[in-house]
C-alpha positions as CSV (number, residue, x, y, z in Angstrom):
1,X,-17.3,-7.3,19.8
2,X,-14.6,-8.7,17.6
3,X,-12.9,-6.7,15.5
4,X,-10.5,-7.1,12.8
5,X,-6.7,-8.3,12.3
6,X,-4.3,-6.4,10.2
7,X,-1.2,-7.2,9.3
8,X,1.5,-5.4,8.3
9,X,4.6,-6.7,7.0
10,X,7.2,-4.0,7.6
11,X,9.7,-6.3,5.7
12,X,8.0,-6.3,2.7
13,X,7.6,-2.5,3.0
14,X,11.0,-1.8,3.4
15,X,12.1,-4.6,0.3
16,X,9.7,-2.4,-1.8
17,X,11.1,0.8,-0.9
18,X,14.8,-0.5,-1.4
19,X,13.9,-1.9,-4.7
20,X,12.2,1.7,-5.8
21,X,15.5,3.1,-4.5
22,X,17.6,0.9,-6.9
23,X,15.9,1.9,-9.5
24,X,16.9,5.6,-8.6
25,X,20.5,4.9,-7.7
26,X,20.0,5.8,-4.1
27,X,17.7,8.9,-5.0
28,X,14.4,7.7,-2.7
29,X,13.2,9.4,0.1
30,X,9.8,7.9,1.2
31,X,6.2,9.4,1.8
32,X,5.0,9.2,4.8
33,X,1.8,11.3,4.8
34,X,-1.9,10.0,6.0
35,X,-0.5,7.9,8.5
36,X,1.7,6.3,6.8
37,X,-0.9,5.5,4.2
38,X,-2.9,4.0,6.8
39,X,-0.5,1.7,8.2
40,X,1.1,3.9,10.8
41,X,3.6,6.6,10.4
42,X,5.7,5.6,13.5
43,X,6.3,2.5,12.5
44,X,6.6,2.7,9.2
45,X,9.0,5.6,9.1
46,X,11.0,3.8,11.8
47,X,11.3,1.0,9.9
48,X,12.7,2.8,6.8
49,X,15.0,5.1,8.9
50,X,16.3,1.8,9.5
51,X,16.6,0.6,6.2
52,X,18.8,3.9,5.4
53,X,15.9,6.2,4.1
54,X,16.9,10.0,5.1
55,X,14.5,11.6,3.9
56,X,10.6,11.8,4.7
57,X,7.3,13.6,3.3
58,X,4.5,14.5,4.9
59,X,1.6,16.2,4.2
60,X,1.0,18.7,7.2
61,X,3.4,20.0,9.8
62,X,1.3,17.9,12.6
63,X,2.3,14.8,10.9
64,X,6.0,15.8,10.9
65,X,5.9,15.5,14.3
66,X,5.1,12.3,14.5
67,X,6.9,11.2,12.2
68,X,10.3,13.3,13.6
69,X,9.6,11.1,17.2
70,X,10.1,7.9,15.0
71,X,13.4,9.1,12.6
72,X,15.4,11.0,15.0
73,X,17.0,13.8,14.8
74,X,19.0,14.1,11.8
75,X,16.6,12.9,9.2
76,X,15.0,15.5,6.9
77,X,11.3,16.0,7.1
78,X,9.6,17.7,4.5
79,X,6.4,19.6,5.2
80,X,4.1,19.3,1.3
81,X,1.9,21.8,2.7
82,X,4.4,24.1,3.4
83,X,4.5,27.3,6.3
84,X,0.8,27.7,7.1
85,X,-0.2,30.6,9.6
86,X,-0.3,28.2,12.5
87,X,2.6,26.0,11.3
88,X,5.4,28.0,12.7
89,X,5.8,26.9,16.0
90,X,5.7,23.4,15.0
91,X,8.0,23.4,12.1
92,X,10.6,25.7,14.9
93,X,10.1,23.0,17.4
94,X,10.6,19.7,15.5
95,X,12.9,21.0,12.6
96,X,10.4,20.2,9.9
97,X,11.5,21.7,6.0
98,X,8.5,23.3,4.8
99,X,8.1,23.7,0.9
100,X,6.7,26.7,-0.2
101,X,4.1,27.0,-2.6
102,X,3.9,30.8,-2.7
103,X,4.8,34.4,-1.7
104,X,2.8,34.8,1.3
105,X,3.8,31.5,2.5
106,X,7.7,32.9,1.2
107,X,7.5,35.8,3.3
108,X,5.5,34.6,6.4
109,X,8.9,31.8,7.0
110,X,11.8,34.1,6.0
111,X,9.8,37.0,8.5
112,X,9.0,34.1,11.1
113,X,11.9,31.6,11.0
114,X,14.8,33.2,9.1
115,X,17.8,30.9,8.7
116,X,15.2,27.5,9.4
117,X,15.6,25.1,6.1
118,X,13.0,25.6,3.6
119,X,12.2,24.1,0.0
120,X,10.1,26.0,-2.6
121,X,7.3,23.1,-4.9
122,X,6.3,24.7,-8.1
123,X,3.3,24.3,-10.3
124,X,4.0,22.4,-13.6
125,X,0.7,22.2,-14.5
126,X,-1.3,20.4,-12.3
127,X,-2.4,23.6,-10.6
128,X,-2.6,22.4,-7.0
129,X,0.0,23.2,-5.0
130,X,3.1,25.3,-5.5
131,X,4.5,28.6,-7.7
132,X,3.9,29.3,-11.3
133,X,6.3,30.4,-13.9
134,X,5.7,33.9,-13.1
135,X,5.6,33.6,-9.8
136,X,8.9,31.5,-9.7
137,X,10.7,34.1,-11.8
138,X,9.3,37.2,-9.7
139,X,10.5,35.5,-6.0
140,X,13.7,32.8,-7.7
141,X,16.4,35.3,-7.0
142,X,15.6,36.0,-3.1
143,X,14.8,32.4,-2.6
144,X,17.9,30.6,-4.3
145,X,19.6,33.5,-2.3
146,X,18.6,32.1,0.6
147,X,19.7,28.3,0.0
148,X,16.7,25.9,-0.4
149,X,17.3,22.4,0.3
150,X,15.0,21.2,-2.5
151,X,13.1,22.3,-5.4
152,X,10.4,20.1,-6.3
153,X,6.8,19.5,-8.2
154,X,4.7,17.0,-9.1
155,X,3.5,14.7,-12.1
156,X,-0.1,14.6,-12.4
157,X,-0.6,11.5,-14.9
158,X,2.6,9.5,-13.8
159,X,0.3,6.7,-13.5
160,X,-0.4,6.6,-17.2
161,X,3.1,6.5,-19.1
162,X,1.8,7.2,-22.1
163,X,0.1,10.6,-21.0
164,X,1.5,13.4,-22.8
165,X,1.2,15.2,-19.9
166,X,4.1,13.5,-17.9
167,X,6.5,15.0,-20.9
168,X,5.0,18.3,-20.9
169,X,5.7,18.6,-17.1
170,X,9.1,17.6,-17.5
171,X,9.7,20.1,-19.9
172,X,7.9,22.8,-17.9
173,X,10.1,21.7,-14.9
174,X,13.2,21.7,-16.8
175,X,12.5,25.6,-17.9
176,X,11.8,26.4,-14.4
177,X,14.5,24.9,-12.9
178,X,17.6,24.6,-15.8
179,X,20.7,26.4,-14.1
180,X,20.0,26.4,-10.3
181,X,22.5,24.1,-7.9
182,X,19.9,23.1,-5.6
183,X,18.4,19.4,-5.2
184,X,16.1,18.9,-7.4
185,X,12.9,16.6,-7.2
186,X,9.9,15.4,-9.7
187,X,9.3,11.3,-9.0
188,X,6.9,9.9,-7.1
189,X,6.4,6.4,-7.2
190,X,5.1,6.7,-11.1
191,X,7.6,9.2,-12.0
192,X,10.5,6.5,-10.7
193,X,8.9,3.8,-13.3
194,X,8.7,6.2,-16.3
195,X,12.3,6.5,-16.0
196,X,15.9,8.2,-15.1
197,X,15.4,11.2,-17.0
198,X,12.6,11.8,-14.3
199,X,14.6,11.2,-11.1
200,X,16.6,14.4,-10.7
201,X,18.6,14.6,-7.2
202,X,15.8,13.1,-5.0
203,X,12.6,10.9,-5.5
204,X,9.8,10.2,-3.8
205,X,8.0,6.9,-3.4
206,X,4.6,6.4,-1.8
207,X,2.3,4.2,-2.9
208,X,4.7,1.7,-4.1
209,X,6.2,1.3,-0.8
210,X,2.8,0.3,0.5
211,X,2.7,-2.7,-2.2
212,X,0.2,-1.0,-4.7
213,X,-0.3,0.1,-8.0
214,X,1.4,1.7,-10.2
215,X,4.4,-0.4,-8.9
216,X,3.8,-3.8,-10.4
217,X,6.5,-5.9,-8.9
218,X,5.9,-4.9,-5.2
219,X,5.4,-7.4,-2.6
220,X,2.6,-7.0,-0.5
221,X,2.4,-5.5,2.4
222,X,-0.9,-5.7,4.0
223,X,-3.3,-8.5,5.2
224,X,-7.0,-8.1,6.5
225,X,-8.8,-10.7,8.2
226,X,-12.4,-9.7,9.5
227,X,-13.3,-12.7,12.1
228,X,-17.0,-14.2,12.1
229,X,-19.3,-13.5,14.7
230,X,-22.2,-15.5,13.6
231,X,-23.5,-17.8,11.0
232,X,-27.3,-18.6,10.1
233,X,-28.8,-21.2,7.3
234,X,-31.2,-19.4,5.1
235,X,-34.1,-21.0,3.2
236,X,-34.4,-20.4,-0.2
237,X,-36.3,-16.4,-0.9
238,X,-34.7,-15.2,2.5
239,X,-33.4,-11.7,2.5
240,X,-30.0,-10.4,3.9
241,X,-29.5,-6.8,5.3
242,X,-30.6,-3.2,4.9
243,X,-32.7,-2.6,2.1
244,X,-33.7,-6.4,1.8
245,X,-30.9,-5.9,-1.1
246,X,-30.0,-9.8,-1.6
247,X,-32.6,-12.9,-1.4
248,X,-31.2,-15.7,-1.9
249,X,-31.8,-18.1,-4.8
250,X,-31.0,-21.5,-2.6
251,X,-30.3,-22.5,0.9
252,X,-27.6,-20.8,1.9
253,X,-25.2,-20.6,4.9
254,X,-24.8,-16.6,5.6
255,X,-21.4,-15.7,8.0
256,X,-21.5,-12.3,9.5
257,X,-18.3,-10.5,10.2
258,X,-16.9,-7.9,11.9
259,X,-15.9,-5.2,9.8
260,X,-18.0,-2.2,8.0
261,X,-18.2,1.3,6.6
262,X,-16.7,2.7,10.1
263,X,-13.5,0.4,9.7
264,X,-13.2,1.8,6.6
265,X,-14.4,-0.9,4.1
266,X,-16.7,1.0,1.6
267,X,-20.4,0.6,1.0
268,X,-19.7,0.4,-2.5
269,X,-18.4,-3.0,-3.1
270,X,-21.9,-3.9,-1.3
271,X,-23.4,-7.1,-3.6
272,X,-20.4,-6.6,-5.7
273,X,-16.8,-7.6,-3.4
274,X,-16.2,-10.7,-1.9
275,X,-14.2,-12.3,0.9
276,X,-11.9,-15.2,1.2
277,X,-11.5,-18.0,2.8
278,X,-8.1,-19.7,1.4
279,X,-8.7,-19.9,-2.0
280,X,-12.2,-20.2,-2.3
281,X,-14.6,-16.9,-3.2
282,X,-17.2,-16.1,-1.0
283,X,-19.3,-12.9,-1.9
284,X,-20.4,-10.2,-0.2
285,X,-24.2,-10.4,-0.1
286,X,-26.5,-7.6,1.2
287,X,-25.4,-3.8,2.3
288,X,-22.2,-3.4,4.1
289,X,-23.0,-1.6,7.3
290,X,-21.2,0.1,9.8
291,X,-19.8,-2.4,12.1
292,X,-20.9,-5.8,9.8
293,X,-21.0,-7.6,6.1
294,X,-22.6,-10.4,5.5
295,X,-21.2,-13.3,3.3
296,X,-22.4,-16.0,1.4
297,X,-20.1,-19.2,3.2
298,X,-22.7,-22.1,1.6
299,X,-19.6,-23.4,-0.7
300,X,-17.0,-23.9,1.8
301,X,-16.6,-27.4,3.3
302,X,-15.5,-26.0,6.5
303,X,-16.6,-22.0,8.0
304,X,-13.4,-20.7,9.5
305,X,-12.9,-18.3,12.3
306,X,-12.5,-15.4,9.9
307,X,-11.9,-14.5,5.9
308,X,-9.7,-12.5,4.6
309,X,-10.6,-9.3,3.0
310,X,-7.1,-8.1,2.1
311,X,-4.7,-10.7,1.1
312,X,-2.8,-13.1,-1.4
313,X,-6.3,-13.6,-3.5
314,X,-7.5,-10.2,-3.7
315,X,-5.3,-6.9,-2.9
316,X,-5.9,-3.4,-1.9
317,X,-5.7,-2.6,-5.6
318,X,-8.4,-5.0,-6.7
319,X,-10.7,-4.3,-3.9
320,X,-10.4,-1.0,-5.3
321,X,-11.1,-1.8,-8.9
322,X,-14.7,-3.2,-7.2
323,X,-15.0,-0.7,-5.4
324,X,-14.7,2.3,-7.9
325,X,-11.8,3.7,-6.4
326,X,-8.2,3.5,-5.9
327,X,-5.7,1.8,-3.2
328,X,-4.3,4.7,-1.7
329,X,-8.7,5.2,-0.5
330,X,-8.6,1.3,0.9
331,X,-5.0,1.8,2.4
332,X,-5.7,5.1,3.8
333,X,-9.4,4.5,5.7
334,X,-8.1,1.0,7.5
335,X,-9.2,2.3,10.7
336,X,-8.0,2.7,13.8
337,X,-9.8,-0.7,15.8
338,X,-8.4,-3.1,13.9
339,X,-6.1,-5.1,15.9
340,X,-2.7,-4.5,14.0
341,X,0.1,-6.9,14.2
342,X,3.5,-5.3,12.7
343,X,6.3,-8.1,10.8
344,X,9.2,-7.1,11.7
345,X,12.0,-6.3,8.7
């Protein structure tokens, strides 16, 4: 069977991470976590190594790996989840920076790997990862002893500038941090845009690298076509699908194509999302399955090859808005049989 054709423009990925970095006069790292959001951590982290980033995130020490194959040797990779039980070989072997987000995780990596980098997150108030104030205080001595290469935490309503939340955490971090010499780190891709006071000694774009929200001006970076398999002319009172969940209401011209719930296109936008073929609309009728969608083609003059799902008319963002969600879920279930096709920078 067919399957689909993504595109990834690693250009536009590394002109949105250079812009975010401009805005942080030279601060940015980049977040590499989840596969690169989806899009491939090898190649994306190789393209921003390139570009002049140094520093990477990750969310698990496996990812690390992959990611330290693509960067070389002398970038830093930093580990969110920090020194897990069954990390230790792993961050040994491919000189990952864990940050750690408590005592036993503390004690486990100075017992384990003493002398291996480390970075210590703390809990500002989103209560997720990382140390609390009284935590901090009991262990801050021994750790800044010991010579982290970053303290960081994380903004839970960047997103929102207005949230009193965002200032809160600043303050928080501020209390918790005031005094020491090592790097400091807050931004994410919404902390960037709410401002320098935010940006500390290192940031750390995601999202926004990717070509989504909250990063308005970002060129985009992904494009999804789904090819057509098969088209059928429908009388008027025909159904379409599981469920018999769309009749239609005239003679219509239905295209299936290849692309479902297992490629990571969510059941939601089901009667609701739409494809496109240029510029022209065509909606999704009928249940999104697992391997096929069906879509109403009667208004086009001429049925292509394949629609685009992803793309100029409708992004990752507003395919999440129909879909109830948000673009980092689109970005990060594009799944792994699409046939993917990188731009180079």
């Amino acid at each position: 069977m067919a399957t689909g054709f993504l595109n990834i423009d690693l250009g536009a990925l590394v002109s949105n991470w250079q812009a975010l970095n401009a805005k942080c006069d030279g601060k940015a790292g980049a977040v590499v976590k989840a596969n690169g959001y989806g899009l491939g951590a090898g190649r994306v982290s190789g393209a921003l190594a390139a570009a002049g980033a140094t520093k990477f995130f990750v969310a698990a020490a496996e990812e690390g790996a992959k990611v330290r194959q693509a960067v070389g040797q002398d970038a830093e990779i930093y580990v969110f989840s920090g020194h897990g039980p069954t990390d230790t070989g792993i961050i040994a072997e491919q000189n990952l920076i864990p940050l750690i987000n408590s005592l036993d995780q503390m004690t486990r990596h100075f017992e384990t790997l003493a002398g291996h980098p480390f970075g210590i997150q703390l809990d500002t108030g989103m209560n997720r990862l990382g140390m609390e104030m009284s935590e901090w205080q009991a262990v801050a001595p021994i750790a800044l002893e010991q010579g982290p290469k970053l303290v960081m935490s994380h903004l839970a309503c960047a997103d929102e500038p207005d949230h009193p939340m965002n200032a809160y955490q600043l303050d928080v971090f501020k209390k918790m941090t005031d005094g020491i010499t090592v790097p400091r780190s807050l931004a994410a891709t919404g902390g960037i845009l709410l401002g320098k006071e935010y940006h500390f000694d290192v940031t750390r774009p995601g999202i926004g690298i990717y070509g989504a929200a909250p990063f308005g001006d970002a060129t985009p970076v992904v494009k999804l076509d789904l090819p057509i398999i098969q088209t059928r002319d429908l009388a008027e009172g025909e159904v379409v699908g599981y469920g018999n969940s769309w009749q239609a209401s005239r003679p219509s011209i239905i295209a299936t194509v290849a692309g479902g719930y297992a490629d990571g296109i969510l059941r939601a936008i089901s009667n609701r999302g739409a494809l496109w073929s240029g510029s022209t609309r065509c909606p999704i009728v009928g249940r999104v399955s697992m391997d096929l969608i069906t879509v109403d083609v009667t208004d086009l003059e001429h049925v292509p090859d394949a629609l685009t799902l992803i793309g100029p008319h409708q992004s990752a963002d507003d395919l999440a808005d129909v879909a109830g969600t948000i673009g980092y879920e689109i970005l990060t279930s594009l799944a792994a049989r699409y046939k993917r096709k990188y731009v180079q920078p």
